[in-house]
C-alpha positions in Angstrom: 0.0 0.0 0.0 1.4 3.6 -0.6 2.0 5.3 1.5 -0.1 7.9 0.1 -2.9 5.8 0.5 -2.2 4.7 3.4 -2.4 7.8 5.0 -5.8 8.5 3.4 -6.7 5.5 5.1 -6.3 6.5 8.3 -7.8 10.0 7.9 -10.9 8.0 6.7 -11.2 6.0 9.7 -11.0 9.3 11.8 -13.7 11.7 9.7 -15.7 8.3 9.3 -16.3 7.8 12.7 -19.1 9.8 12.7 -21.3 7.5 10.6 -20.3 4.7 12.8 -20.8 6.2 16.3 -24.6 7.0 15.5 -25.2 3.6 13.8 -27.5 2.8 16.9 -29.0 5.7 18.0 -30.8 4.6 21.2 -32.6 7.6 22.4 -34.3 11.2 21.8 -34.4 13.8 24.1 -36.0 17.0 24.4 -35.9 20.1 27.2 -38.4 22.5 28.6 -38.1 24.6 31.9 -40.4 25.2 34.7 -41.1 28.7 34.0 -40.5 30.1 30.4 -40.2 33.5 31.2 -38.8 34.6 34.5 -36.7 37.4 36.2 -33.6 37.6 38.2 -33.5 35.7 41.4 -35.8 33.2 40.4 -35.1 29.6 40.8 -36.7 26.9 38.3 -36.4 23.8 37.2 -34.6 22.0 34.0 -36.4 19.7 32.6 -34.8 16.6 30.7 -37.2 14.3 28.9 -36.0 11.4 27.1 -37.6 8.5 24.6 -35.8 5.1 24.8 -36.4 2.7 21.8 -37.9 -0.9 23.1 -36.2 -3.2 24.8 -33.5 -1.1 25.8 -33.2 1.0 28.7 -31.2 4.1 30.4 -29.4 3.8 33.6 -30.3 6.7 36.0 -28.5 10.0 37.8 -28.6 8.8 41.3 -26.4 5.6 41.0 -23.0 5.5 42.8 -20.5 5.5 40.2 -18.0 3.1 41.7 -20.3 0.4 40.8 -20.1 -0.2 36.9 -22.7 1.4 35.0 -22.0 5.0 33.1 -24.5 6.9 35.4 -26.2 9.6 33.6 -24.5 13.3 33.9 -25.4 16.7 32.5 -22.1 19.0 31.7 -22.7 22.7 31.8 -20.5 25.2 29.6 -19.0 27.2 32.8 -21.6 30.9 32.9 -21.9 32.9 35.5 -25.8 33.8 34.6 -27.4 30.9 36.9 -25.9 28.7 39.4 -26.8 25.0 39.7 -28.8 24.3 43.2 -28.4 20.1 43.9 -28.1 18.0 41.2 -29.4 16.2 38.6 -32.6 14.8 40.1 -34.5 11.6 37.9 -38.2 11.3 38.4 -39.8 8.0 39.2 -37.0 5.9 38.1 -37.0 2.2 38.1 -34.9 -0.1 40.4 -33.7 -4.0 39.9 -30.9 -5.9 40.8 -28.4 -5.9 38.0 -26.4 -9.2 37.5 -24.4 -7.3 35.5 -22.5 -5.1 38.0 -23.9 -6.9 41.3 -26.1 -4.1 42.5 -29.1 -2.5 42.7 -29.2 -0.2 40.0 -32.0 2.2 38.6 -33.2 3.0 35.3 -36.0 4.4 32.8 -37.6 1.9 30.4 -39.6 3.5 27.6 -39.7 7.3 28.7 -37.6 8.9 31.3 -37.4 12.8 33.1 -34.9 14.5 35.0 -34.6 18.1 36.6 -31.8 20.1 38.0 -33.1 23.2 39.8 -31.1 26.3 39.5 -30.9 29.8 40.2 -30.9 33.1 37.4 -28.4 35.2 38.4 -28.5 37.7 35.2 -30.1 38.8 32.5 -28.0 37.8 30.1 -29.1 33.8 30.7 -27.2 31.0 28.9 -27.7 27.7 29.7 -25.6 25.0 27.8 -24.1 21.8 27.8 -24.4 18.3 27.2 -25.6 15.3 28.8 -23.2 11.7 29.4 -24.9 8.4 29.1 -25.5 4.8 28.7 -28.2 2.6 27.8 -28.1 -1.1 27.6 -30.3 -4.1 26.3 -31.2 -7.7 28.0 -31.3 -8.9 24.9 -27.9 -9.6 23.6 -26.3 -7.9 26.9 -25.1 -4.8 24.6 -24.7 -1.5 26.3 -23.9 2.1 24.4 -22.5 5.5 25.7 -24.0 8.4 23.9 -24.2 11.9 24.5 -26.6 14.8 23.5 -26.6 18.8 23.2 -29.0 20.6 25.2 -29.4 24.3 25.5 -31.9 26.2 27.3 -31.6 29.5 25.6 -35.6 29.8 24.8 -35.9 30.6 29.0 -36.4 35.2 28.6 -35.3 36.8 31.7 -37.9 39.6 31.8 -36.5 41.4 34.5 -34.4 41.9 37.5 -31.2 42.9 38.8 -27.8 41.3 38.0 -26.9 38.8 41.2 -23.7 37.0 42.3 -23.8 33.3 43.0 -25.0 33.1 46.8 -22.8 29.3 46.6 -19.6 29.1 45.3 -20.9 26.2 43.1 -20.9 28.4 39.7 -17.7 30.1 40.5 -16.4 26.4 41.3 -17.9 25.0 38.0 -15.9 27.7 36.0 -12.9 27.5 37.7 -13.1 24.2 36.8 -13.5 24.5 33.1 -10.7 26.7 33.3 -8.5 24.7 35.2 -9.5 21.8 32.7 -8.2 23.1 29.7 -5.0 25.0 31.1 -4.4 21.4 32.3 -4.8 20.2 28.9 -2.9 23.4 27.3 0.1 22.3 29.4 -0.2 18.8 28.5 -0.3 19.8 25.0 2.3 21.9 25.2 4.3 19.0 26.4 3.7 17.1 23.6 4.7 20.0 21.4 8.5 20.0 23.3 8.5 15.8 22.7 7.7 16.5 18.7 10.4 18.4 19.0 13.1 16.0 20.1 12.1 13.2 17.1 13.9 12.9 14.0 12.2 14.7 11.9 12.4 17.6 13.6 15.3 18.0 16.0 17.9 18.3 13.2 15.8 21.0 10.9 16.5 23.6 14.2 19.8 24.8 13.6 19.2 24.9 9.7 16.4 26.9 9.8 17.9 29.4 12.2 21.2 29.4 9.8 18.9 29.9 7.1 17.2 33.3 8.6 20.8 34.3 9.7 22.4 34.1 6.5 20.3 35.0 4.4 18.7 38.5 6.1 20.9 41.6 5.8 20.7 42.5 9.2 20.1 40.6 12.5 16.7 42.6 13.0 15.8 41.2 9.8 16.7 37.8 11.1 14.7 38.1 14.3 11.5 39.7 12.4 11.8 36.4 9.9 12.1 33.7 12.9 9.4 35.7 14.6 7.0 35.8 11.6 8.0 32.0 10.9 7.0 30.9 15.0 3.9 32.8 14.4 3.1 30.8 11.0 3.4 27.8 12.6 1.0 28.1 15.5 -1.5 29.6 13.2 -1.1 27.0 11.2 -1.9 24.2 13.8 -4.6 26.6 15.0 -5.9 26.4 11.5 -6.4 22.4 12.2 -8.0 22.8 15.6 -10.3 25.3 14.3 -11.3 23.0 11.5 -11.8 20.7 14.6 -14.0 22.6 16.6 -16.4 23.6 12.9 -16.6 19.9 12.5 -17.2 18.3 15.7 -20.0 19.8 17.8 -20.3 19.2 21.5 -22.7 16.5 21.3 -20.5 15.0 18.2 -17.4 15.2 20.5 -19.4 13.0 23.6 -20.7 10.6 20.4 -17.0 10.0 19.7 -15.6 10.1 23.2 -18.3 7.3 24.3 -19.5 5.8 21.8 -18.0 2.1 21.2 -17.2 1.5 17.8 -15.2 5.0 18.1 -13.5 4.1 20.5 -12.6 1.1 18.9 -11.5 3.0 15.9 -9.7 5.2 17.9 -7.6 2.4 19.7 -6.7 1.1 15.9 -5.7 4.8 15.3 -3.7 5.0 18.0 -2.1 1.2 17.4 -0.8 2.7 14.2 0.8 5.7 15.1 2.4 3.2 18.0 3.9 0.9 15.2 5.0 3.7 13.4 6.7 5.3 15.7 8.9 2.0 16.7 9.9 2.1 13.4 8.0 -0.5 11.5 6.7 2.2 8.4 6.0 5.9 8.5 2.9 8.2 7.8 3.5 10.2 5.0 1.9 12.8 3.4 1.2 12.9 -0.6 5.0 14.2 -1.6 3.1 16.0 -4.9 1.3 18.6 -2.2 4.5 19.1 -0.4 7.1 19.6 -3.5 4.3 22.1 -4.3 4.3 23.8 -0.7 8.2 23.5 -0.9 8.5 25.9 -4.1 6.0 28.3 -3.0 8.7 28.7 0.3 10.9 30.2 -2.3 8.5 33.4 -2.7 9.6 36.3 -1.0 8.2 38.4 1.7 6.5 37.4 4.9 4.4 34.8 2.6 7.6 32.9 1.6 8.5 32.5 5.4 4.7 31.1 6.4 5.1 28.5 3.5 8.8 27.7 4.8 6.8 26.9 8.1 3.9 24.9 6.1 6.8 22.8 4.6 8.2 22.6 7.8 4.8 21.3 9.4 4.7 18.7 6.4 7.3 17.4 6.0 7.7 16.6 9.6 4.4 15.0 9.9 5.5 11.4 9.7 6.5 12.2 13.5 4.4 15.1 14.3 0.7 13.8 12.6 0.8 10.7 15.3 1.3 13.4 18.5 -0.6 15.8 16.4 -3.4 13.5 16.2 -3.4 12.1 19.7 -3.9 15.6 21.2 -6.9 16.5 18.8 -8.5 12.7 19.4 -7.9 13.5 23.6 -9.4 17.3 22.7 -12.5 15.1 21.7 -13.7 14.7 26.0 -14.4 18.4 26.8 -15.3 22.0 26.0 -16.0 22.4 22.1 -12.6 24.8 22.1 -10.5 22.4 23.3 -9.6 21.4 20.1 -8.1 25.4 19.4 -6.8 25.5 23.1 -4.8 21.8 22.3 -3.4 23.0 19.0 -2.2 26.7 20.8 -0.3 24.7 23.5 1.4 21.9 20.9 2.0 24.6 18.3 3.8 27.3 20.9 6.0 24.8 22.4 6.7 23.4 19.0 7.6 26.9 17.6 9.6 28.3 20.3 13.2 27.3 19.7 12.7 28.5 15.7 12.3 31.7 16.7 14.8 31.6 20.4 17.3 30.6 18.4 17.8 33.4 15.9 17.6 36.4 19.0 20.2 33.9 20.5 22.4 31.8 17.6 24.8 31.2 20.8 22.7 29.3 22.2 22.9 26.5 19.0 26.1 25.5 20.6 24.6 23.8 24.2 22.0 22.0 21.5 22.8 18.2 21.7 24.1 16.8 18.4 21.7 14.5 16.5 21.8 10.9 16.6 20.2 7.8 17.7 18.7 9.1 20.6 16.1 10.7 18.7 14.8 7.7 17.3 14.6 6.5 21.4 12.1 9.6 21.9 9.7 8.2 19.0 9.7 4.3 20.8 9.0 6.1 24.1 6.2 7.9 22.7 5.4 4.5 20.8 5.0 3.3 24.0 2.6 6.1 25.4 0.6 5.7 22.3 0.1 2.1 23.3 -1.2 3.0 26.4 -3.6 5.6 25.8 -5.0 2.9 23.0 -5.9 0.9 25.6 -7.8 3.5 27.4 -10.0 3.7 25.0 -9.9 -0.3 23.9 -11.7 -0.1 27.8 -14.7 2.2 27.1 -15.7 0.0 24.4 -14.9 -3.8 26.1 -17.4 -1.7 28.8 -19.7 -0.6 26.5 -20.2 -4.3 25.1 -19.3 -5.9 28.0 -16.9 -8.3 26.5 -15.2 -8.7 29.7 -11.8 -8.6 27.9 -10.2 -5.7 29.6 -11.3 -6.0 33.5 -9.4 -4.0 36.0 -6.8 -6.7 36.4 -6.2 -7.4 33.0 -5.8 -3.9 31.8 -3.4 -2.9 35.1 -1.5 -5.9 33.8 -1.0 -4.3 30.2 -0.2 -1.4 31.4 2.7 -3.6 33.2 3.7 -5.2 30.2 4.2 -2.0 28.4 5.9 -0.3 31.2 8.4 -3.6 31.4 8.7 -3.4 28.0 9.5 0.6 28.0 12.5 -0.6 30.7 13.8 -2.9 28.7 14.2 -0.9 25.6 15.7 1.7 27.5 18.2 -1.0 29.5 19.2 -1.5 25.4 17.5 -5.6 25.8 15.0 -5.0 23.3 15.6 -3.4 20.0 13.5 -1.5 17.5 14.2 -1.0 13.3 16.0 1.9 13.4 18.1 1.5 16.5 21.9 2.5 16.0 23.6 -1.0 16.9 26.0 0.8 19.4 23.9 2.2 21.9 24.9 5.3 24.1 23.5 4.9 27.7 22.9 8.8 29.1 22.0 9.5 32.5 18.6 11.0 31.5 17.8 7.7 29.7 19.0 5.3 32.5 17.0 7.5 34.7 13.4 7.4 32.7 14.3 3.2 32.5 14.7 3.2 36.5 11.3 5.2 36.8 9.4 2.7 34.3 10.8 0.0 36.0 9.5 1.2 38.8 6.4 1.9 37.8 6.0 -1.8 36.6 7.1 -3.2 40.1 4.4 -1.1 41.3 1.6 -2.4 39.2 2.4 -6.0 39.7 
């Protein structure tokens, strides 16, 4: 197979899932409110009805969590217009003993309800969010996670003066959406720094900054290039995660963050950027469109130096697209701009040394030379690829309840790959593209000892 093609491939097994996450579309819902029109200082009630196909049903709000089933959760955007009073409250739910999980559980058959009560706080009222699920069938034993959009916008405030929260629930929930995605901005931004340390990246550094050095007239010059070529790049990247956030919606993103077959497809995904990065084939993209990007980098100007960065994000993607693609499919379990906030982190940490580097060429010399340890940093992220696959590999054994992938079976992969991760690192097992004499630095012995340690701990 090209490799071409073979990168089509994958794409199409990402923009597909779509079609396969709703293949079995389980339930309907639909949202009213207490009061329709009401002023500030008023609290009311959400109201959450649901239809459930036959002979399925939907496991309820009020079940504790640590005993199997994916209880049913509303998550609000973070507003500061109403705050939430209790939680999400079902009405007249069933209850049986599930042999299943062990437990009493309960449930809605045929039609369900639930409420949350809150509290307007201003005029300016905006209520959305989404709602987390799962319904299951006695049938065949087959259980789906699903998620819905639900926004309660139609509610007028007719009058009133603006309030602050009387809890610190609201001002918690937003700190919390904050807190969420500047955790996810750093984690990003991580990823960004290890792109930088692979192969395909590491040794372009020092060229490109020689590049904006020699060939600018001045070292202003310089600097304004390096700048304008840092800049490109994030925009670029932001480019993708806004193209993200246009095609997945909110409810799209839950679809694909619980739904099964996704995440089955997303473990594949994630299986072949893992055997690509040990070395066993690369993910290319179509070398026509690049050669084509390439020449239009020979243009002058400030449009020459954003398609010198386009080339740059190209031609690197056979080591970027795999870290690239892992933060946007992990972007998929949160806020609809998550997508934009996962691209700004990777794409800033990525640019960085481009433009560092030409206000301080110096520097160049303390850079390590290239060599075989770059290939090590793709089979460690190889290896973290692995294990995020599995995470998801989980949510759908769960979701069908294959029982493949209980809690000791999956803490014992995660074993494996640590002891594996060891081993490579110790120099006992041995990848494609590994340079036969092996250099053992202390930061490398030191990540082995950790893994190591973390797969003692786990058995």
């Amino acid at each position: 197979m090209k490799r071409s093609n073979f990168l089509f491939f994958v794409f199409f097994l990402v923009f597909s899932t779509q079609a396969f996450a709703q293949f079995k579309t389980t339930t309907s819902w639909s949202y009213d409110a207490s009061k329709a029109e009401v002023e500030t200082g008023d609290e009311i009630e959400l109201i959450f009805k649901v239809n459930i196909i036959k002979d399925w049903y939907l496991y309820s709000s009020d079940i504790d969590p640590d005993v199997g089933p994916m209880v049913t959760e509303a998550e609000y955007e973070p507003n500061d217009s109403y705050e939430l009073i209790g939680g999400l409250i079902p009405i007249n739910a069933k209850e049986k003993y599930d042999e299943i999980w062990g437990t009493d559980v309960t449930y809605f058959e045929g039609k369900g309800e639930f409420r949350q009560k809150i509290r307007v706080l201003k005029k300016n009222l905006n209520i959305t969010g989404s709602l987390i699920f799962q319904t299951c069938t006695d049938i065949d034993g087959q259980c789906i996670m699903g998620g819905a959009d639900f926004d309660f916008n139609f509610i007028k405030v007719t009058g009133g003066e603006d309030l602050k929260a009387e809890g610190d629930y609201s001002d918690l929930l937003e700190a919390e959406g904050r807190e969420s995605l500047w955790g996810f901005f750093l984690a990003a931004f991580i990823f960004g720094l290890a792109a930088l340390l692979t192969p395909c990246v590491f040794p372009m550094i020092p060229m490109t900054v020689a590049f904006f050095t020699n060939s600018s007239q001045s070292k202003k010059q310089a600097r304004v290039k390096a700048t304008s070529y840092g800049l490109s790049i994030i925009l670029i990247y932001i480019l993708v995660g806004l193209i993200f956030t246009s095609f997945f919606g909110v409810g799209l993103a839950n679809d694909l963050a619980t739904g099964a077959v996704a995440n089955i497809i997303f473990f594949a995904v994630f299986l072949i950027f893992a055997i690509s990065f040990f070395g066993y084939f690369e993910i290319n993209l179509p070398t026509g469109f690049v050669n084509k990007m390439d020449k239009n980098a020979n243009k002058g100007g400030f449009l020459g130096v954003f398609f010198m960065a386009f080339t740059l994000v190209l031609v690197s993607f056979s080591c970027t697209g795999p870290i690239v693609g892992t933060v946007l499919i992990e972007s998929f379990q949160g806020a609809k701009i998550k997508p934009l906030v996962g691209m700004l982190g990777f794409s800033s940490a990525f640019a960085i040394p481009f433009t560092v580097f030409a206000f301080f060429p110096g520097m160049l010399k303390d850079l390590p030379k290239s060599g075989g340890w770059l290939n090590s940093v793709k089979v460690v992220l190889g290896f973290i690829e692995l294990a995020l696959g599995f995470k998801f590999l989980s949510v759908a054994d769960q979701a069908y309840h294959w029982g493949l992938l209980d809690r000791e079976i999956y803490i014992a992969i995660w074993f494996v790959l640590a002891l594996g991760l060891a081993l490579y690192l110790f120099g006992i097992i041995r990848f494609p593209h590994d340079d036969k004499k092996r250099k053992f630095h202390p930061l490398r012995l030191g990540v082995a000892v950790v893994s190591l340690a973390f797969a003692v701990y786990l058995f």
